[in-house]
ROMAR-437906 format. One record per residue (C-alpha): x, y, z. Coordinates in steps of 0.2 Angstrom, whole numbers, plus 5000, padded with zeros to 4 digits. Each point is the difference from the previous one (the first is absolute). Example, Ala and Ser with C-alpha at 12.3 -4.5 7.8 and 13.67 -1.06 7.14 Angstrom:
# ROMAR-437906
506249785039/500650174997/
END
This chain:
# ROMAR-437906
500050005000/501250115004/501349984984/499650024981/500649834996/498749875001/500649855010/499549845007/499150045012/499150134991/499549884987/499449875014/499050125009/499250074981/499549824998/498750035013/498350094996/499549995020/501349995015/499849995018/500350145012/501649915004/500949994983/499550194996/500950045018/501649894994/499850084983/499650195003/501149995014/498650055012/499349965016/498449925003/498850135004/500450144987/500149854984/497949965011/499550175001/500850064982/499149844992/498450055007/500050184996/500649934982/498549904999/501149834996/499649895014/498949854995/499449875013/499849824997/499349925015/501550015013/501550064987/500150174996/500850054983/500750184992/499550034981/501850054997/499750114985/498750075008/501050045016/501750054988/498850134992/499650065017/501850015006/500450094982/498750145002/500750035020/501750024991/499650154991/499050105014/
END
């Protein structure tokens, strides 16, 4: 995320249209409560009985748009 080459990691986590809280924190190198509360204000969280998912291009749009203010 933070370089502009596109490495392994980058291209794993790509792969995935939904992620859970926990790979966004490893990924985005964020705690817990601000990837939760910046998915919710996003409108990307999607529950599927107990598991919660992030729609990650919602969420990347999200994180784009609070970039530029």
């Amino acid at each position: 995320m933070f370089s502009d080459e596109i490495d392994d990691e980058d291209l794993e986590f790509m792969s995935h249209d939904y992620v859970t809280y926990n790979m966004a924190c490893e990924y985005y190198r964020l705690g817990i409560k601000p990837v939760v509360c910046m998915a919710h204000e996003a409108g990307a969280v999607y529950k599927i009985r107990k598991k919660v998912l992030i729609r990650r291009s919602i969420f990347e749009a999200y994180l784009r748009e609070q970039r530029k203010i």
